[in-house]
Phi, psi and omega in degrees: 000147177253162178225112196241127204221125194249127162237169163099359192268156176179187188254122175222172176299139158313093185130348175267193194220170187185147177212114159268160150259164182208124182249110196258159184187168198108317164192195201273132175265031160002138153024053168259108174270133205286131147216215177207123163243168176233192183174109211271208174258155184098304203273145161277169195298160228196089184316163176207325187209147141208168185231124172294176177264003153274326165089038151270346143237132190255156171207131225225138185280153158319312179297354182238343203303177177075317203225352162246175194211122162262123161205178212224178159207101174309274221312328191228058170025060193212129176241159215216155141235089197310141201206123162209184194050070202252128180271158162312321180288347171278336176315109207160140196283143188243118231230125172295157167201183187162140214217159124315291211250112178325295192294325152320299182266340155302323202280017160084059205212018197267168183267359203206103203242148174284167160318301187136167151201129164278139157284134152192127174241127187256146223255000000 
């Protein structure tokens, strides 16, 4: 089993950054590809970012490219996401995952999923 423990959400200003984390621990995450889905109130849960695990392809929901960042550091099994230039419509809990399978895991199909952490920005 894997445990994906999500940090870093809080309340900032329309125009600030926030960098979440994600700490996977349980076992060795081999060749596991990494990502973020989000999930307003109302909404369904909503892909946003993923990374394989050399982290030579990345993949961006259209709503975010340009102003987030995915990235992983393997040695301390964490995978992190940068977020600036942040809108109110980014408001929302933001939930880590981690796949075998890329595509698996962007259609929201991954096996393993975090607590959440909320986000929310305000205009």
């Amino acid at each position: 089993q894997v445990q994906l423990v999500e940090s870093g959400g809080g309340l900032v200003q329309a125009g600030e950054s926030l960098r979440l984390s994600c700490v996977a621990s349980g076992r060795t995450l081999g060749n596991y590809v990494m990502g973020w889905f989000r999930q307003a109130p109302g909404q369904e849960r909503e892909f946003v970012a993923a990374i394989t695990y050399g982290g030579s392809k990345t993949q961006y929901a259209d709503s975010v490219k340009g102003r987030f960042t995915i990235s992983r550091d393997n040695t301390e099994n964490t995978v992190y996401l940068q977020m600036n230039s942040l809108k109110p419509e980014d408001t929302a809990v933001y939930y880590c995952n981690a796949d075998s399978g890329f595509w698996l895991l962007v259609n929201g199909r991954a096996d393993y999923w975090g607590q959440g952490t909320q986000v929310t920005v305000s205009s």
